[in-house]
ROFIGU-202456 format. One record per residue (C-alpha): residue in one letter; x, y, z. Coordinates in steps of 0.05 Angstrom, whole numbers, padded with zeros to 5 digits, always signed. Layout:
<pts>
AXYZ;...
</pts>
This chain:
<pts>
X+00862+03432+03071;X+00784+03420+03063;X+00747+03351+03060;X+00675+03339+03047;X+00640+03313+03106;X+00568+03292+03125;X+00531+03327+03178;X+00550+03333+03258;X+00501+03337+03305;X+00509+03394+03355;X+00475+03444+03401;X+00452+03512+03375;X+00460+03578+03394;X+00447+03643+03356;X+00488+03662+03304;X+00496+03724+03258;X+00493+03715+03192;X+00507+03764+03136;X+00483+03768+03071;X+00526+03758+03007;X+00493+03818+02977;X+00537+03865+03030;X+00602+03841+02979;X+00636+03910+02950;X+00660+03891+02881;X+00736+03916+02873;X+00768+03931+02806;X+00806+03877+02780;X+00877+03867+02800;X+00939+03829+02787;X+00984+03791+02837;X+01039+03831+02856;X+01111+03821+02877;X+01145+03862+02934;X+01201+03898+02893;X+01255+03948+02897;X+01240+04025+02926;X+01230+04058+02857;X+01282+04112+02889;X+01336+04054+02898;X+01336+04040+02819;X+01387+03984+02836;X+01398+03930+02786;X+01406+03868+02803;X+01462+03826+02777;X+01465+03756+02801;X+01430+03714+02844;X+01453+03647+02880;X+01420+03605+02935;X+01473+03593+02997;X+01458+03555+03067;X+01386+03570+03044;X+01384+03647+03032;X+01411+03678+02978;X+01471+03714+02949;X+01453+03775+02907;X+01491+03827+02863;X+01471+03894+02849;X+01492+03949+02818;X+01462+04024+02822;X+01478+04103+02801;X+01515+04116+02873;X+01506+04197+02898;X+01569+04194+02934;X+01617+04174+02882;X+01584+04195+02819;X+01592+04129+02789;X+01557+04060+02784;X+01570+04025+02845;X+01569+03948+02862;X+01549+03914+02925;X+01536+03840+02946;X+01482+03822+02993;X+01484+03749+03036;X+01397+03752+03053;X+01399+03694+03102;X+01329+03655+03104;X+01306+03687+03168;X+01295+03749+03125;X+01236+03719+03099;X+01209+03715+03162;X+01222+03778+03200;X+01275+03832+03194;X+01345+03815+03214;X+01400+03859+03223;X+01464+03881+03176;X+01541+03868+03183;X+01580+03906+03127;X+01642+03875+03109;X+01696+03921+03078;X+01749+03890+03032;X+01816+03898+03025;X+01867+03933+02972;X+01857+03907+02904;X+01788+03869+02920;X+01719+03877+02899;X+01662+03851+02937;X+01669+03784+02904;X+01734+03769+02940;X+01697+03756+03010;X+01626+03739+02981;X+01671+03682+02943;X+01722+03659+02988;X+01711+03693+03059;X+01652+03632+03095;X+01607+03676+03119;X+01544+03649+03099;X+01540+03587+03142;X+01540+03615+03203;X+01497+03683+03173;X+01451+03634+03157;X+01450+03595+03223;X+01442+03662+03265;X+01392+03706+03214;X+01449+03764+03205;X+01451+03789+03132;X+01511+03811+03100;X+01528+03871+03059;X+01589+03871+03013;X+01611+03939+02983;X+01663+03948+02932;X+01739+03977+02953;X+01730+04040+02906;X+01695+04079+02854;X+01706+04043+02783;X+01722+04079+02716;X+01712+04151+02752;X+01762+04176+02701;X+01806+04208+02757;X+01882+04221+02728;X+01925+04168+02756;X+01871+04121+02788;X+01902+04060+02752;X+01970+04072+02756;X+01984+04033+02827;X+01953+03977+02869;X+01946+04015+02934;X+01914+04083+02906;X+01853+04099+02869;X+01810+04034+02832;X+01810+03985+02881;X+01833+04027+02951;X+01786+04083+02962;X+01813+04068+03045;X+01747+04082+03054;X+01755+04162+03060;X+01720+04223+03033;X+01778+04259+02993;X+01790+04331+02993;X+01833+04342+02941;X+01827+04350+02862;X+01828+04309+02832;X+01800+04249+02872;X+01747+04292+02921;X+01695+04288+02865;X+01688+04215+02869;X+01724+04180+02925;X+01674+04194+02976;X+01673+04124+03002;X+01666+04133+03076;X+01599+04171+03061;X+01588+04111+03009;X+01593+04065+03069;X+01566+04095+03122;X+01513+04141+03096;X+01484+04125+03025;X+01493+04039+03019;X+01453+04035+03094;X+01394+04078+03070;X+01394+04031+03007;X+01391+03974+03036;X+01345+04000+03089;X+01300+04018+03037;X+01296+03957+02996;X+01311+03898+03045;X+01275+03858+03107;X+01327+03895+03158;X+01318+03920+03227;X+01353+03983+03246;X+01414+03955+03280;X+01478+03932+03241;X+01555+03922+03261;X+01619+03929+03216;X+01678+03887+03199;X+01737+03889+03151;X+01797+03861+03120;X+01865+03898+03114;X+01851+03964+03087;X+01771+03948+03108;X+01794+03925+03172;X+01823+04001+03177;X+01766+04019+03152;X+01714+03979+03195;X+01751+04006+03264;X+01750+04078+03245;X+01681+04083+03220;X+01660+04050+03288;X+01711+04087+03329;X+01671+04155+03296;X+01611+04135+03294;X+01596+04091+03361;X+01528+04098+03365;X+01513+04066+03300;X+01538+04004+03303;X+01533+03948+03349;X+01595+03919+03335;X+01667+03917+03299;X+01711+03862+03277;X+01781+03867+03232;X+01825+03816+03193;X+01890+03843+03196;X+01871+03918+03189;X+01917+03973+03174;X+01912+03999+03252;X+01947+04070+03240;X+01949+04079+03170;X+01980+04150+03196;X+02041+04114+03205;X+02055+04063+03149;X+02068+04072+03075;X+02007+04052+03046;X+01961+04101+03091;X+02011+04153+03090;X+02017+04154+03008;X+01926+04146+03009;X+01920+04208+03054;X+01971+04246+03015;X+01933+04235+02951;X+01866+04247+02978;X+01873+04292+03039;X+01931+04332+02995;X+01954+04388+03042;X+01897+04369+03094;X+01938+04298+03103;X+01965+04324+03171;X+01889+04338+03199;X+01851+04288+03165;X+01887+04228+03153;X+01886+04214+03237;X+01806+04219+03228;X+01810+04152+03195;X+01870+04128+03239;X+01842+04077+03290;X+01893+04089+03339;X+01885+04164+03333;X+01813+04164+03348;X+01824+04124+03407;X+01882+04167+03441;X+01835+04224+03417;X+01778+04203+03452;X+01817+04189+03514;X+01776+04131+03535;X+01736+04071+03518;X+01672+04055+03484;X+01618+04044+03533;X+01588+04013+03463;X+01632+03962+03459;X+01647+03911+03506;X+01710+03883+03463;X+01734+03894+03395;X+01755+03829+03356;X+01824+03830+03310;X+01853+03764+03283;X+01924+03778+03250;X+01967+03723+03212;X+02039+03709+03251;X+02065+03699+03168;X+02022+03756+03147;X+02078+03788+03100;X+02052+03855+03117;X+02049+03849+03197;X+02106+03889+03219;X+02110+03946+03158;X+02036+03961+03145;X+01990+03930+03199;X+02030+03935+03269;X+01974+03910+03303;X+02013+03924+03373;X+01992+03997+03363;X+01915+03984+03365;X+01935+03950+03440;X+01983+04002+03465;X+01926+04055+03447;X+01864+04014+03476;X+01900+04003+03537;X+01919+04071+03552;X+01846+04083+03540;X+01818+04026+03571;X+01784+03993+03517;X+01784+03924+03504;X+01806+03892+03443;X+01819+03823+03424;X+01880+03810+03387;X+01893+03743+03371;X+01955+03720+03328;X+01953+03656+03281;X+02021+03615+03270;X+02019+03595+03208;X+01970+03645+03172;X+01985+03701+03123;X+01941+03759+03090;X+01903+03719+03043;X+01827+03688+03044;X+01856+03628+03072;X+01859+03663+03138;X+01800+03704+03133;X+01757+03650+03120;X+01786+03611+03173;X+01759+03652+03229;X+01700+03687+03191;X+01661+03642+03227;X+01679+03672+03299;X+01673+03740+03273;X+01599+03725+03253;X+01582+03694+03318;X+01618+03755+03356;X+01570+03800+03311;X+01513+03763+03317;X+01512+03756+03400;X+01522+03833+03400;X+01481+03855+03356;X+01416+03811+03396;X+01443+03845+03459;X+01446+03919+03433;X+01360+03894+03408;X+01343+03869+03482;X+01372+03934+03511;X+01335+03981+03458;X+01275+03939+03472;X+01291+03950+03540;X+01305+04014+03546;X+01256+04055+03487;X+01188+04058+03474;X+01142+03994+03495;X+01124+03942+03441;X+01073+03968+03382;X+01009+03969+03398;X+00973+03902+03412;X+00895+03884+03413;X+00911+03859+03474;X+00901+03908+03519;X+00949+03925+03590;X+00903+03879+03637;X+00914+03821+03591;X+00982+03831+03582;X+00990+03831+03654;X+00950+03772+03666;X+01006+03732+03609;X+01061+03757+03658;X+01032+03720+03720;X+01007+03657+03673;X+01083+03653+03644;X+01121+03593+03652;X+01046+03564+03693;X+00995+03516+03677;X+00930+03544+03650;X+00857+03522+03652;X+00812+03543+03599;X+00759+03528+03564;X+00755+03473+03500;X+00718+03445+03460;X+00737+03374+03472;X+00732+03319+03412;X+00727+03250+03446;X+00698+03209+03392;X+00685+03209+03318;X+00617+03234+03300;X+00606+03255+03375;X+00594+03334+03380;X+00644+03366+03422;X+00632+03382+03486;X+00646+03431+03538;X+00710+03421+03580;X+00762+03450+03624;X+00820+03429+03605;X+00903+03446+03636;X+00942+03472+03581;X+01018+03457+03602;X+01063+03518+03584;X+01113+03509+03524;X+01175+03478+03523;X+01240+03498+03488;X+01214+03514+03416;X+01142+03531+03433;X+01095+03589+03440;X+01027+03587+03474;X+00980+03636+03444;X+00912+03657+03471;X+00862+03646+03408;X+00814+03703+03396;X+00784+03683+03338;X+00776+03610+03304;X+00738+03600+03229;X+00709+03532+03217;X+00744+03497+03166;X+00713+03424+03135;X+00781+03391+03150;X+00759+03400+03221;X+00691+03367+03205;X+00717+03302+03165;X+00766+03286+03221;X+00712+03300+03269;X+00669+03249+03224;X+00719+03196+03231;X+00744+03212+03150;X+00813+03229+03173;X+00866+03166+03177;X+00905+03212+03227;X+00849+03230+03269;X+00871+03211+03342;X+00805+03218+03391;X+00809+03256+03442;X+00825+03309+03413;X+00821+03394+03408;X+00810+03404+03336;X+00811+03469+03311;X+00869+03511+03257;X+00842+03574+03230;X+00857+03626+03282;X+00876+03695+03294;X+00919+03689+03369;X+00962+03732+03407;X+01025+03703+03434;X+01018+03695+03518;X+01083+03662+03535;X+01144+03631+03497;X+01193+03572+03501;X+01262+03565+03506;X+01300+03585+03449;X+01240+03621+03415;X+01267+03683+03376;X+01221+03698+03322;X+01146+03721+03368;X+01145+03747+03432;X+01092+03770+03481;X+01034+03804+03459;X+01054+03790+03384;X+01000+03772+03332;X+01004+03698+03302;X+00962+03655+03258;X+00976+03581+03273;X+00999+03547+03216;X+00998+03475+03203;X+01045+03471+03148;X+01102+03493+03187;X+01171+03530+03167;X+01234+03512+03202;X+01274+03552+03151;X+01340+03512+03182;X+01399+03515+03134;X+01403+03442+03141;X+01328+03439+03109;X+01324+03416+03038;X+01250+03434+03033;X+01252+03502+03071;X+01310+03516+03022;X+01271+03492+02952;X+01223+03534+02924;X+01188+03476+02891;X+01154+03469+02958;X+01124+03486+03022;X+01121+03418+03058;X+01164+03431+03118;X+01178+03364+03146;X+01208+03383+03207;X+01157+03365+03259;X+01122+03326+03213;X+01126+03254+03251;X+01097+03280+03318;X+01049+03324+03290;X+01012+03270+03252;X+01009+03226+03315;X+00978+03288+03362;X+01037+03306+03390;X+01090+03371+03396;X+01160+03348+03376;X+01176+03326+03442;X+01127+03266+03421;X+01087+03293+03486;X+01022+03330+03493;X+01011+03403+03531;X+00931+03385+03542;X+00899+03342+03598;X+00830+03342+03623;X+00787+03309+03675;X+00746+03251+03653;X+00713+03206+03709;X+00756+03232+03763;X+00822+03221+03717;X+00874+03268+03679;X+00872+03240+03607;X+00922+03276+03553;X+00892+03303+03498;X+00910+03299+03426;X+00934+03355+03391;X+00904+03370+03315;X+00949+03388+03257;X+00999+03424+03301;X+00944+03477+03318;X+00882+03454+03372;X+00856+03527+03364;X+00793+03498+03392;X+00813+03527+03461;X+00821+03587+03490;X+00890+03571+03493;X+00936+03522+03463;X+01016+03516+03454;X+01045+03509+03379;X+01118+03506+03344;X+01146+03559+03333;X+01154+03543+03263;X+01085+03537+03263;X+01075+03607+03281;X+01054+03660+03229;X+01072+03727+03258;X+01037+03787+03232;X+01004+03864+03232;X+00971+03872+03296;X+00927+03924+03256;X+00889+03863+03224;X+00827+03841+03257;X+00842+03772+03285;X+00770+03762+03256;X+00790+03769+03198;X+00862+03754+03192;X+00840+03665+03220;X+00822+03660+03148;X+00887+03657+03125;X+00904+03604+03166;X+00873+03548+03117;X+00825+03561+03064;X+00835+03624+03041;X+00906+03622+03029;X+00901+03552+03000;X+00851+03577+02944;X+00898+03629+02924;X+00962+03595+02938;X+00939+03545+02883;X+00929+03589+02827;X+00989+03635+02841;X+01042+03582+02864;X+01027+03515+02848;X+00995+03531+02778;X+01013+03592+02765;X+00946+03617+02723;X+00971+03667+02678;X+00936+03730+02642;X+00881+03715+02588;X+00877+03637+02610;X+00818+03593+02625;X+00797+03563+02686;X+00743+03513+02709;X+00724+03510+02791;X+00694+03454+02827;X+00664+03474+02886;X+00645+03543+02907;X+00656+03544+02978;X+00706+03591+03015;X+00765+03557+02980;X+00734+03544+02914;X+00711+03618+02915;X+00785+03638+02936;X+00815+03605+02877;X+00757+03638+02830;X+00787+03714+02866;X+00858+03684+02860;X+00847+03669+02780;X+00808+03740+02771;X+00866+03776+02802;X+00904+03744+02754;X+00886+03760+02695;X+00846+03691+02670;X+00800+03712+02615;X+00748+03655+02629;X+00730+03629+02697;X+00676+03569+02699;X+00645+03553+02765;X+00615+03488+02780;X+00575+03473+02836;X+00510+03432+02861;X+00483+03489+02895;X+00459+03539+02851;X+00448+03598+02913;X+00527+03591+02905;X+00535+03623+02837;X+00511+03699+02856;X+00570+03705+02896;X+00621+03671+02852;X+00599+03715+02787;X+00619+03770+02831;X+00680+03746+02851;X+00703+03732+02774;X+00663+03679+02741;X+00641+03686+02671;X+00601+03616+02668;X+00568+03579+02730;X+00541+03503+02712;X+00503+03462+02762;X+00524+03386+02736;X+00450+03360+02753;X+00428+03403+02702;X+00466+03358+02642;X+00449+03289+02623;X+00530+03289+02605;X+00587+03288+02649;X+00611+03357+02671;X+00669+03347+02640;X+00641+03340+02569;X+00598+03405+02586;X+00669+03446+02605;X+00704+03401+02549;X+00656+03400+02486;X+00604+03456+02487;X+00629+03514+02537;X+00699+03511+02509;X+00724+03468+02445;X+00781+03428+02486;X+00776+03442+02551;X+00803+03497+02604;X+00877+03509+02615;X+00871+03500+02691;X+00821+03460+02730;X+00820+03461+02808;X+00777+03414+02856;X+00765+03434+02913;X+00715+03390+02938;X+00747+03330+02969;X+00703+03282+02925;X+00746+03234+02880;X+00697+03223+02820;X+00699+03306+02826;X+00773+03303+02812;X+00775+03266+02758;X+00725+03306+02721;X+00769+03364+02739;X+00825+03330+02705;X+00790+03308+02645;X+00766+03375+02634;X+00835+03401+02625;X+00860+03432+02557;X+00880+03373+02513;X+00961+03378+02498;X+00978+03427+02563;X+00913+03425+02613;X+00932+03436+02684;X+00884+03407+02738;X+00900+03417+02814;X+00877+03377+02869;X+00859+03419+02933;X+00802+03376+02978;X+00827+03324+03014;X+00790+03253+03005;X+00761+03207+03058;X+00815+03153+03078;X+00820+03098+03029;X+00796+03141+02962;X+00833+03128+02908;X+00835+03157+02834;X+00826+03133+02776;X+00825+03156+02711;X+00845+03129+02635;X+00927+03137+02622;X+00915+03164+02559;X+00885+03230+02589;X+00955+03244+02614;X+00989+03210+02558;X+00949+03266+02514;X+00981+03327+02560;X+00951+03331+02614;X+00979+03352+02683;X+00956+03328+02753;X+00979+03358+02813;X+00960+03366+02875;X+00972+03424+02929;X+00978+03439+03008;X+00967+03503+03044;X+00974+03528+02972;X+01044+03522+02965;X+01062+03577+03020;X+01119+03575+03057;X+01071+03599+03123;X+01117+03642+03162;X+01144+03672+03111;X+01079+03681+03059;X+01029+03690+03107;X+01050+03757+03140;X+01050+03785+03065;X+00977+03756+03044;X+00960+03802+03111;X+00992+03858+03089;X+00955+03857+03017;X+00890+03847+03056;X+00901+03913+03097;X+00921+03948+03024;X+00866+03934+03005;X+00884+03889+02950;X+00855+03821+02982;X+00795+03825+03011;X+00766+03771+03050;X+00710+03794+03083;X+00659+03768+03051;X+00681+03692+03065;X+00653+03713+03132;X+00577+03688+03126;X+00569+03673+03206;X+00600+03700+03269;X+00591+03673+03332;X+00609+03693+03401;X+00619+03646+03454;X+00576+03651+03507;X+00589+03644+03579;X+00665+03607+03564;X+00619+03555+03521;X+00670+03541+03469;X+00642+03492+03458;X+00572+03498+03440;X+00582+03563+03387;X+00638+03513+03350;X+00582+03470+03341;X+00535+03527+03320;X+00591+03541+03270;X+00582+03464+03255;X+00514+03470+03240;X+00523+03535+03204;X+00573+03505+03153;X+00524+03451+03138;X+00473+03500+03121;X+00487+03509+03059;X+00487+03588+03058;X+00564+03592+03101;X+00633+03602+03071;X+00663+03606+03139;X+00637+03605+03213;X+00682+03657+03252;X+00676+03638+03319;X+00707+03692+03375;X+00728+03679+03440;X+00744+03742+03469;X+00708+03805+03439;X+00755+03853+03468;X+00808+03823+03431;X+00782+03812+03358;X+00790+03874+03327;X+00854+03914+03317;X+00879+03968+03369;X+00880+04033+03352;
</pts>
């Protein structure tokens, strides 16, 4: 968001400035998209939303079976967000992987607890082995999950390495996942689930079965598999892929896991000739391992069952697999490095779950400068983080509501929501940051609940979650965490946009918290908190400039100059920058504009300059980003004739309204507006960061002033950043509150 706003008084203290002329031109580039390991070469299929992530087939050349293989994958909407971990669901004889991704119900609850799913096919397809489609139970469709050893299946039913070796490393390589996963199957999967676990203990977290074959040694459909693929090896090999064998061989239980979970059918028509689950118990308690059997009256082998408890079996997953991360969090190495260094970190522990006093800059009035308090910051509640702010940039949104512009501004009030913080204590219930993590505030949150219509559209960002209490000054509690002293009294203070980075510490949502690299500057990284991001956000997401277009700008401050980068990176041909100040232009031309026009230099509207003599019928996108109605609608009516695009960016003073004649949209044109550029923060933010450290998005030179504060003086260098914006000469006034802290560790 940015507004236009008159000046605010303030007192000064010395500032840095830097000189445009220290800008390092870059060669062109276009937007990118995170894609697919070029080693993975996987295809993708199909692709359907679900419970807000999404369902996705692939197929690839698979190492292990010499054939193409295909896979499902259930991305649940945390992924965007942070890495989650993997449950791989083995199918039964006869199925592919769109038996379960169809009918088993996994996705609601995969959704609800950020677990993605991986669905592998039963069996190498069209291998050309002799005989592989002559019966249900052997060859296409029932690999049973084994590595054969005899001609002629051993050259391509080599599913267990399939499963356990080459489809992790894939999805590894080409997915948002953390390290730790768990396994479950149906029928021959379940068999297949519990010995992979039962050999492999260390890997998994966890293992589930719907009515699995529990010793395939000793019923007729194992016992004809391990014939055909173990040939005279049967005797030896077939019990390596026989739960109950590997648990009488091992001669005692898992230390890995607590319980095993097994839900059988009472009318399952194969309970008593192929599964004889009362095997898996007679071996786990002569072992003394836990496992779960639970019988259903009423339920037989089919989906009907599965998906009747799929639900549990996700849950049962899910709570191990977050208790196999504390322990490894526990137990390894210590959390990455942080910018923070030990003595801080130590200081969080003794502030956690306390009160704090701080400094603020305190807003009690509009066009009053902020002044100097100490103020209790209350510590967050269930759903909150409070962050220690390093750095805070100066954004004119701040300004206008500190002007008295803003219809929501609530006095008194910590303004403030460009920052780089670091996380010094968390709420109930928060899963996503923890202590000593990196975060930009964000105040266009994302909930990223199932349940969330907007989280789950990608027609937009606008999170409405905690919008209510955030546009009255509150956290979603409908409470404040700030109070100060003011004639002998506590008063609360208002909270700003979700943010009040105007303190040295403040407590956000934790959907309002952008976690990201710690190896970007917090200096640096504050500008994508705001302007930045909504420059570029508008040209890649809500207009979607393409190569070889034309585009006019209006207003060439730090967001007006990030849409100009934004439409240079991709691809626009001609890029028109409009502007009253004229010192503006050297730095736009090298940021991508081919034309600069200063509109007091024309006796004509600007529009009929940009729409009549620099181009025959206008541009193909127009953005304003000034905040300045009369501005917008010569944006608009600059716009190509028949298919012009213009995008509104600056927010106007309360009770601005636009106007223009019908028949410029009547004739084509489009008018839109945008907010934090279309990104969906948590997720899009973290990725803008990670181009910036590429070295694909650079930002530093929206960084005309930086200002340190001075004896805990917060707020005298915010208004030094105040009366640096107003200059004239500043994109953005970085403002730093702890030195130590601002730049990356090592």
């Amino acid at each position: 968001m940015l507004a236009t706003a008159a000046r605010a008084t303030g007192r000064f203290v010395r500032v840095a400035s830097r000189s445009h002329a220290s800008l390092h031109r870059r060669a062109p580039l276009r937007a990118v998209h995170a894609s697919a390991s070029a080693d993975a070469k996987m295809d993708l299929k199909s692709t359907n939303r679900a419970f807000g992530g999404e369902v996705r087939k692939y197929t690839h050349a698979s190492s292990s079976t010499g054939t193409e293989m295909t896979f499902s994958v259930f991305v649940p909407p945390a992924a965007a967000l942070h890495a989650v971990p993997v449950v791989y669901y083995l199918s039964g004889l006869t199925c592919t992987d769109d038996n379960a991704v169809q009918k088993g119900g996994a996705f609601k609850a995969a959704a609800e607890k950020g677990v993605m799913f991986v669905f592998p096919d039963t069996s190498p397809r069209g291998a050309g082995v002799a005989g592989e489609d002559e019966s249900w139970d052997l060859g296409t469709g029932a690999g049973f999950y084994v590595d054969a050893t005899s001609e002629p299946w051993s050259k391509n039913y080599n599913m267990y390495s399939y499963v356990t070796q080459e489809l992790p490393k894939l999805i590894e390589q080409n997915f948002s996942v953390t390290s730790l996963k768990s396994i479950a199957g149906h029928s021959m999967g379940g068999m297949g689930a519990l010995a992979i676990a039962f050999r492999n203990p260390d890997a998994y977290a966890s293992v589930s079965a719907f009515a699995p074959i529990v010793a395939p040694t000793a019923v007729p459909w194992g016992e004809k598999a391990f014939e055909a693929y173990f040939g005279a090896d049967a005797a030896t090999k077939g019990p390596e892929h026989d739960p109950c064998a590997l648990l009488r061989k091992r001669g005692s239980a898992f230390p890995q896991f607590d319980d095993v979970l097994v839900d059988v059918g009472l009318d399952d028509q194969f309970l008593q000739t192929q599964l004889k689950p009362e095997l898996l118990e007679e071996a786990a308690r002569a072992v003394g391992q836990k496992v779960s059997v639970r019988r259903h009256p009423g339920h037989d082998h089919s989906y009907f069952f599965v998906s009747s408890f799929m639900e549990d079996h996700v849950r049962f997953h899910a709570e191990a697999l977050a208790r196999k991360a504390a322990a490894d969090a526990s137990e390894g190495p210590s959390a990455p490095i942080s910018a923070v260094d030990a003595a801080t970190l130590k200081a969080f522990a003794k502030t956690a779950g306390k009160p704090i006093q701080c400094s603020a800059a305190v807003a009690w009035g509009p066009k009053q400068p902020l002044t100097h308090e100490i103020v209790t910051v209350a510590p967050p509640r269930a759903g909150e983080i409070r962050v220690k702010v390093i750095s805070n940039a100066l954004c004119h949104t701040d300004i206008y509501t500190l002007d008295g512009h803003d219809p929501e501004g609530l006095f008194p009030c910590i303004l403030g929501h460009e920052a780089g913080a670091v996380v010094e204590s968390v709420g109930e219930g928060v899963t996503s940051v923890q202590v000593g993590d990196h975060v930009i505030p964000c105040y266009t949150p994302q909930c990223n609940a199932p349940s969330c219509i907007f989280c789950a559209s990608p027609k937009t960002n606008l999170c409405p979650t905690i919008r209510s209490t955030q546009g009255a000054g509150y956290m979603p509690d409908g409470t404040t965490r700030f109070t100060a002293k003011k004639d002998g009294k506590d008063v609360p203070i208002f909270h700003f946009m979700g943010c009040s980075t105007f303190a040295e510490y403040t407590v956000i949502a934790e959907i309002s918290a952008a976690k990201i690299n710690k190896r970007m500057p917090l200096n640096k990284a504050c500008l994508f908190g705001c302007g930045v991001s909504t420059g570029l956000g508008a040209v890649w997401n809500t207009c979607k400039v393409e190569e070889g277009s034309s585009v006019a700008v209006f207003g060439l401050g730090a967001v007006g100059l990030a849409v100009v980068q934004a439409a240079k990176m991709a691809g626009a041909a001609r890029i028109i920058g409009v502007d009253l100040n004229k010192d503006k232009f050297r730095v736009a031309s090298q940021l991508g504009c081919t034309d600069v026009v200063c509109p007091s230099d024309h006796e004509k509207p600007v529009q009929q300059v940009i729409a009549g003599e620099l181009t025959k019928w206008g541009v193909d996108y127009s953005f304003d980003c000034t905040g300045n109605v009369d501005v917008m609608r010569a944006a608009l009516e600059c716009a190509h004739r028949g298919w012009g695009e213009s995008c509104v960016i600056g927010v106007a003073a309360a009770g601005k309204e636009l106007a223009t004649r019908p028949f410029q949209l009547v004739t084509g044109r489009v008018w839109k507006g945008t907010a934090f550029g279309g990104w969906k923060s948590r997720s899009a933010v973290p990725k803008l960061v990670e181009r910036c450290l590429s070295g694909e998005l650079p930002v530093d030179h929206y960084v005309t002033h930086s200002i340190a504060v001075e004896n805990g003086d917060v707020a005298a260098a915010t208004n030094a950043a105040i009366d640096a914006l107003h200059s004239g000469d500043c994109l953005r006034a970085v403002v730093t509150y702890d030195d130590r802290n601002a730049a990356a560790g090592p």
